[in-house]
N, C-alpha and C positions, 0 to 999 in steps of 0.2 A: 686331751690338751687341758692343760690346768690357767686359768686366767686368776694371778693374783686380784683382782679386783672384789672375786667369790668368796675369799679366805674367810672374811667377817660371818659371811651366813653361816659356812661351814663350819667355823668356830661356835656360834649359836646353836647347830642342831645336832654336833656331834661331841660324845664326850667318851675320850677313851678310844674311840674310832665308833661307839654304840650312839647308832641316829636317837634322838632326845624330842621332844618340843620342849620346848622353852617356857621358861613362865610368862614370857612378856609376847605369850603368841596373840594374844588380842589385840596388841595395838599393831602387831604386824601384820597382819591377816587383814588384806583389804581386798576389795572386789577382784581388783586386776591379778591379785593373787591367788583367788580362787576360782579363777579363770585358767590361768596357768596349772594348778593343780589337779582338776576337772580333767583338763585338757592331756595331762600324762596321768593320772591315775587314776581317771573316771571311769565308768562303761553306762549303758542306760540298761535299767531292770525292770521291765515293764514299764509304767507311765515314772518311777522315778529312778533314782541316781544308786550306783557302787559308788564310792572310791576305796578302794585300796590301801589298807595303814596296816600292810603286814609284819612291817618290822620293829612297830612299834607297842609297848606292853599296854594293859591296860589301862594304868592313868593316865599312860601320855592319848591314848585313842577315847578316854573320860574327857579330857582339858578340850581335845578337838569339836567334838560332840557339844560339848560347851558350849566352846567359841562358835561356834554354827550358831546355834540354839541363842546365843545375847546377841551375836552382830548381826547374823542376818534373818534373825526370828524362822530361821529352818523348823520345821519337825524332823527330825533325828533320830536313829536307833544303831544298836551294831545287828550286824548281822555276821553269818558264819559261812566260809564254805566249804567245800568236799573235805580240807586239808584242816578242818577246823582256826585257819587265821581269820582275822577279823577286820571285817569291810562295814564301812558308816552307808548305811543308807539315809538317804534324801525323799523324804513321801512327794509323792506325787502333788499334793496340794503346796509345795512349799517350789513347785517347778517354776511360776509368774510370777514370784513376792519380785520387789523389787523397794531396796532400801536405799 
């Protein structure tokens, strides 16, 4: 089911039908948002965090890493797996920050 109400994001993160971030992801990306995102593309990896940004190239999974790393003072890396796509890890020290 499609809700016009979504088009806008949609427009934002897709270009071409090719999913993007956006440049202006920092000031989108807010707690309640990476809650949501957690929540569909997360897994836990030992004491810390997967998530999943396989269909995105490397700068756009750069800019994400980023955003982690200034908004929410994350420790951040990529990691790889079986299939070589690339998932952000979340260190285990960055599990209680709270901004």
């Amino acid at each position: 089911m499609q809700l016009p109400c979504f088009n806008v994001f949609r427009e934002m993160f897709y270009v071409s039908n090719v999913k993007i971030v956006p440049d202006n992801i920092h000031e989108l990306f807010t707690p309640k948002a990476l809650a949501f995102w957690i929540m569909d593309d997360g897994s836990r990896e030992g004491s810390g965090l997967h998530i999943s940004v396989y269909a995105f190239t490397n700068n756009d999974v750069d800019k994400l890493i980023f955003t982690l790393q200034d908004k929410f003072n994350f420790k951040c890396s990529i990691h790889y797996n079986r299939d070589n796509k690339p998932r952000i890890y979340i260190f285990k020290e960055s599990m209680d920050k709270k901004k």
